[in-house]
C-alpha positions as CSV (number, residue, x, y, z in Angstrom):
1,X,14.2,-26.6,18.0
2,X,12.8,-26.1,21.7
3,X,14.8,-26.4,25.2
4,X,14.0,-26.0,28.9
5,X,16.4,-26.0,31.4
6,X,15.3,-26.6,34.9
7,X,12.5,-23.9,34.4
8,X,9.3,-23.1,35.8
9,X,6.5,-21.0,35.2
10,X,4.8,-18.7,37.5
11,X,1.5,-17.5,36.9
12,X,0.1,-14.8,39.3
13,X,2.3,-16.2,41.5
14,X,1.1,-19.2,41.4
15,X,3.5,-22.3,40.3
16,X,2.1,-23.8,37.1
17,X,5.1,-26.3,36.2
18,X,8.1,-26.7,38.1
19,X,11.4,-28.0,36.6
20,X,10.7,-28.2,33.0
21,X,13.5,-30.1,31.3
22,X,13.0,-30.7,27.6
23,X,14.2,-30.6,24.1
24,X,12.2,-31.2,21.3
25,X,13.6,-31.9,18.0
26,X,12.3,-30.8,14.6
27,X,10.0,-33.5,12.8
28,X,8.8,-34.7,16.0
29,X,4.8,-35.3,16.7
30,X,4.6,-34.3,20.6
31,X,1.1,-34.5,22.2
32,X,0.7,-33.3,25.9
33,X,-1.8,-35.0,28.0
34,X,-3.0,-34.8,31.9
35,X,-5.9,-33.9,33.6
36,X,-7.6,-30.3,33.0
37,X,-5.7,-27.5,34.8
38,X,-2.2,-29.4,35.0
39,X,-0.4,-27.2,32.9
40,X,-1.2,-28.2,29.5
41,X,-2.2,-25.3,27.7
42,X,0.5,-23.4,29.7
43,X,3.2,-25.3,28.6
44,X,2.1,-24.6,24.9
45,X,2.0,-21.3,25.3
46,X,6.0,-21.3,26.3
47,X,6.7,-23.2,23.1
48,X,5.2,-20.3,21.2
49,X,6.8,-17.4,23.2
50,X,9.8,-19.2,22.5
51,X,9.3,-20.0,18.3
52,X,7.2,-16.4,18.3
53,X,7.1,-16.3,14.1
54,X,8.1,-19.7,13.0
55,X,4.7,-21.0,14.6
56,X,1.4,-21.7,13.3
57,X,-0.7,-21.5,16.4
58,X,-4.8,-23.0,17.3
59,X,-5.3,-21.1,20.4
60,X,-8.4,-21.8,22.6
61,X,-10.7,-20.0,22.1
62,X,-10.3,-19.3,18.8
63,X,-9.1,-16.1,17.9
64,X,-11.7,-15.3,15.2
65,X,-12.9,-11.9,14.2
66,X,-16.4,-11.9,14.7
67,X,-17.1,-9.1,12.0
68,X,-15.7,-10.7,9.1
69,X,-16.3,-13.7,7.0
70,X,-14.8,-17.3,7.6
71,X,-12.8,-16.6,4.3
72,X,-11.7,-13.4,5.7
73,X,-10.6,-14.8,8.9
74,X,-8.5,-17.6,6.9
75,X,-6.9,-15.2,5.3
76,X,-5.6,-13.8,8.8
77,X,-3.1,-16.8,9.0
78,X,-0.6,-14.8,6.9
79,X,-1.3,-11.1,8.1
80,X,1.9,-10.8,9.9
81,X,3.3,-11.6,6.5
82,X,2.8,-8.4,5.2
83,X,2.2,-4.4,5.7
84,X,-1.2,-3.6,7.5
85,X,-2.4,-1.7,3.9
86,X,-1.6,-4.8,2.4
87,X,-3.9,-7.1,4.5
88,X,-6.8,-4.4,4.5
89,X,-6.6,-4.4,0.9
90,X,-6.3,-8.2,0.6
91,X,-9.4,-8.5,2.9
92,X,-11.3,-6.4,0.8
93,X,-10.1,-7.4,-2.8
94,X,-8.5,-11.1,-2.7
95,X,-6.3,-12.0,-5.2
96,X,-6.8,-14.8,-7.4
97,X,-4.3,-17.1,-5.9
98,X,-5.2,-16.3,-2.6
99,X,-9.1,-17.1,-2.7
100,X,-7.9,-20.3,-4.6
101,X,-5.8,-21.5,-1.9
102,X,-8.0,-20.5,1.0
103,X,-10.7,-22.3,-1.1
104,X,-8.4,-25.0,-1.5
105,X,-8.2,-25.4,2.3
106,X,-11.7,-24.9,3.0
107,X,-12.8,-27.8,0.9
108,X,-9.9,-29.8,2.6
109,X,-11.8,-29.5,5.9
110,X,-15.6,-29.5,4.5
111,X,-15.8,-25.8,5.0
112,X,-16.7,-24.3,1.5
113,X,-20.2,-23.8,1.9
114,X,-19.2,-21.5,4.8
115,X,-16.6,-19.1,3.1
116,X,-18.6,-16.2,3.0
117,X,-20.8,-16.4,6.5
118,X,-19.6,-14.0,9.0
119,X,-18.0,-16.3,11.9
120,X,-20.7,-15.8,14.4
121,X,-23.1,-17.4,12.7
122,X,-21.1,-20.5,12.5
123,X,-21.3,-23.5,14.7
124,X,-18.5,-24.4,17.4
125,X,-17.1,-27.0,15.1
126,X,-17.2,-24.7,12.3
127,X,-15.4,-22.3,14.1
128,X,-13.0,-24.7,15.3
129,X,-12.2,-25.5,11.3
130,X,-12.3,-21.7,10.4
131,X,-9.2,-21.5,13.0
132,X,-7.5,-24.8,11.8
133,X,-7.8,-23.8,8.3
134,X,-6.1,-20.5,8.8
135,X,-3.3,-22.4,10.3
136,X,-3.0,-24.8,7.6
137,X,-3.3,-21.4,5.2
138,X,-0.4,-19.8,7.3
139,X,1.9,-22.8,7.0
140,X,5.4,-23.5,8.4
141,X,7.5,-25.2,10.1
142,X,5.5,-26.0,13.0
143,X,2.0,-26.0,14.4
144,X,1.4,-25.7,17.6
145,X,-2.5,-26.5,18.7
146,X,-4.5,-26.6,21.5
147,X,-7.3,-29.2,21.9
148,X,-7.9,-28.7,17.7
149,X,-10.6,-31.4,17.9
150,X,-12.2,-31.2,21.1
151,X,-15.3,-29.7,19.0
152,X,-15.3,-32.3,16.7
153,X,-16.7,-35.7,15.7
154,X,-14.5,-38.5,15.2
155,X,-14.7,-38.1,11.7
156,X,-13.9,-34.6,11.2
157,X,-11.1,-35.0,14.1
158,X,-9.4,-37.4,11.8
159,X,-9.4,-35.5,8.5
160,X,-7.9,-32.2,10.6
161,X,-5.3,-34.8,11.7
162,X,-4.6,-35.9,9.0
163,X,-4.2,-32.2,7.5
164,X,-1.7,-31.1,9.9
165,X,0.7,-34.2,10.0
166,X,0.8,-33.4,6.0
167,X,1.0,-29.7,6.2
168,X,3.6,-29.4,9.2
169,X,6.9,-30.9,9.9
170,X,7.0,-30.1,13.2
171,X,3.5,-31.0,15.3
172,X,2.8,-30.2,19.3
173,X,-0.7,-30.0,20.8
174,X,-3.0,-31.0,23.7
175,X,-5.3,-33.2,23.2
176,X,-8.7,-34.1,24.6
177,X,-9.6,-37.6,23.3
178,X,-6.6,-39.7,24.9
179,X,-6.8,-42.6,22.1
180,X,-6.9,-39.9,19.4
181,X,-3.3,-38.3,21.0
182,X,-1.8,-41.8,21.3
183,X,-2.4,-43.1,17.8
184,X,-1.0,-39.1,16.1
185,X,2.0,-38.8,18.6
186,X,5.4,-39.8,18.1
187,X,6.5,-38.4,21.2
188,X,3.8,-38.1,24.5
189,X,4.7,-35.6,27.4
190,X,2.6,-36.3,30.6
191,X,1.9,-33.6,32.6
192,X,0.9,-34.0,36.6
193,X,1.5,-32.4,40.1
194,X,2.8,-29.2,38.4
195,X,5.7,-31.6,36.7
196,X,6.4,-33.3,33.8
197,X,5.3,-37.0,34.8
198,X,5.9,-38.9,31.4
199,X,8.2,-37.9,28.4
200,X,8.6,-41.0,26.0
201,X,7.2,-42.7,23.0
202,X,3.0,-43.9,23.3
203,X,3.9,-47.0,23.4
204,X,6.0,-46.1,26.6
205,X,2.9,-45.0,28.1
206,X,1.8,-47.9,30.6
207,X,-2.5,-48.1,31.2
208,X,-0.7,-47.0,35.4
209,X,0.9,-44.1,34.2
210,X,-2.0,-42.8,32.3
211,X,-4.3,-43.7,34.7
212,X,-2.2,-41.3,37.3
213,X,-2.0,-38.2,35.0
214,X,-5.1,-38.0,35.1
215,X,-5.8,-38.9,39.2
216,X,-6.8,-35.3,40.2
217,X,-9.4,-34.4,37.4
218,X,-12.0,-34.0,39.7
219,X,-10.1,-31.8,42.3
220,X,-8.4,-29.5,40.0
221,X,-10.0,-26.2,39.6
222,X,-10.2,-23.7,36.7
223,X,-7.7,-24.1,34.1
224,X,-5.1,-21.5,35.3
225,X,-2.9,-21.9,32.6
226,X,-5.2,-19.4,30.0
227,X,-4.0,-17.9,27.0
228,X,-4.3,-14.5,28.1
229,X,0.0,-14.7,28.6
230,X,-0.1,-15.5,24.6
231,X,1.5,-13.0,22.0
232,X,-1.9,-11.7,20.5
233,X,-2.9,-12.9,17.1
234,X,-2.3,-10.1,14.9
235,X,-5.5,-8.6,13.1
236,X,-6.0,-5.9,11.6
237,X,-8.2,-2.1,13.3
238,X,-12.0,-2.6,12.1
C-alpha cells in the first residue's frame, strides 16, 4: 500500500529523515513514536502525499472552519466527494441521511449536544472529536492521524480508538501517550537521529529501545516537521 526506497526528506534544507526504507501493508495498525521534533508528523505527512484521496486524515491542528457549526464541519469529511454547489448546498440544507449519519457519529464520540455550536466555542477536546468525527464521517480505506488523543482523557482516548480500528482497515498515527500506542499497534515504527530506529511488532519493542527514542526530548527544538507541506483540506469559499 505504501513504499520508501532509501528516501529522505528535506525540509528548508534541513534533513528531517534520512534513508526511509519501508512498506506498509494494507490491514496493518502502524503507530510512530520518538521524541517531539524527530520526524513524526513529517513522516505522516509523506504517507498522505503519497495515498492523496484514499486517506482519511486528523491533521494537527485541526483543520476546522471556525465560522460554521461542528455539524457543518463533519460534514466537510466528504467535500472532495462532490461538486463545490453540492457541498454549499449540503451545508446549508442537509439531507436526511446525511444529518443522520453525522448524528450517528457524533453520539459515537459524546458529541451531540455540540452539533450545532460554531467550532470556536468548543473546547480543545471538543475540537479534537469535531475533527475525528469527520474522519470517521469521510471513511475509507485508511486513516491516517496525528496525535488524535493528545487532547483527551483516558476515557475518551479509548472510545476514539476504538472507533477508528472499527471504521478503518488500514490505521497509521503518532501517538503521544506511549502505553496507549503499544496496546492499538500492530506494527510500531521508532523514529530517532533523523532515522528510522525501530520497525517491528510492540512486543519487539525492548524498555532500551524505547528509552533511546526518546533520549533527546529535552534538546530537540520546535517541531520542524509541520503540516504546512500537507495537501490542504478542501473547504469550501465563505
Amino acid at each position: 500500500m505504501l513504499s520508501f526506497r532509501r528516501e529522505s526528506v528535506v525540509r528548508d534544507g534541513h534533513v528531517i529523515l534520512r534513508n526511509i526504507d519501508l512498506h506498509i501493508d494494507a490491514g496493518e495498525r502502524v503507530v510512530i513514536l520518538g521524541a517531539s521534533g524527530a520526524g513524526k508528523t513529517t513522516l505522516l505527512n509523506e504517507f498522505y502525499q503519497q495515498l492523496g484521496p484514499a486517506a482519511a486524515l486528523i491533521p494537527q491542528p485541526h483543520g476546522l472552519v471556525g465560522p460554521l457549526s461542528a455539524r457543518q464541519n463533519i460534514a466537510l469529511g466528504r467535500i472532495d466527494q462532490q461538486s463545490l454547489y453540492s457541498t454549499l448546498r449540503s451545508l446549508c440544507w442537509m439531507s436526511a441521511q446525511q444529518r443522520s449519519e453525522i448524528q450517528d457519529w457524533a453520539e459515537r464520540l459524546e458529541l451531540a449536544a455540540q452539533l450545532e455550536q460554531g467550532v470556536t466555542s468548543l473546547s480543545g477536546g471538543q475540537q479534537s472529536r469535531v475533527a475525528i468525527a469527520r474522519a470517521l464521517y469521510r471513511g475509507g480505506p485508511v486513516v491516517l492521524a496525528d496525535e488524535p488523543c493528545a487532547a483527551l482523557d483516558p476515557d475518551r482516548a479509548r472510545l476514539v480508538l476504538d472507533q477508528l480500528e472499527s471504521r478503518f482497515p488500514t490505521l497509521i498515527c503518532t501517538m503521544h501517550d506511549v502505553d496507549a500506542g503499544l496496546q492499538l499497534a500492530s506494527r510500531v515504527i521508532g523514529i530517532a537521529d533523523e532515522r528510522i530506529a525501530f520497525d517491528g511488532s510492540p512486543a519487539g519493542l525492548s524498555s532500551e529501545m524505547l528509552a533511546q527514542l526518546y533520549a533527546q526530548q529535552d534538546e530537540v527544538g520546535p517541531e520542524r516537521s509541520d503540516t504546512s507541506h500537507l495537501p490542504p483540506i478542501q473547504r469550501p469559499c465563505l
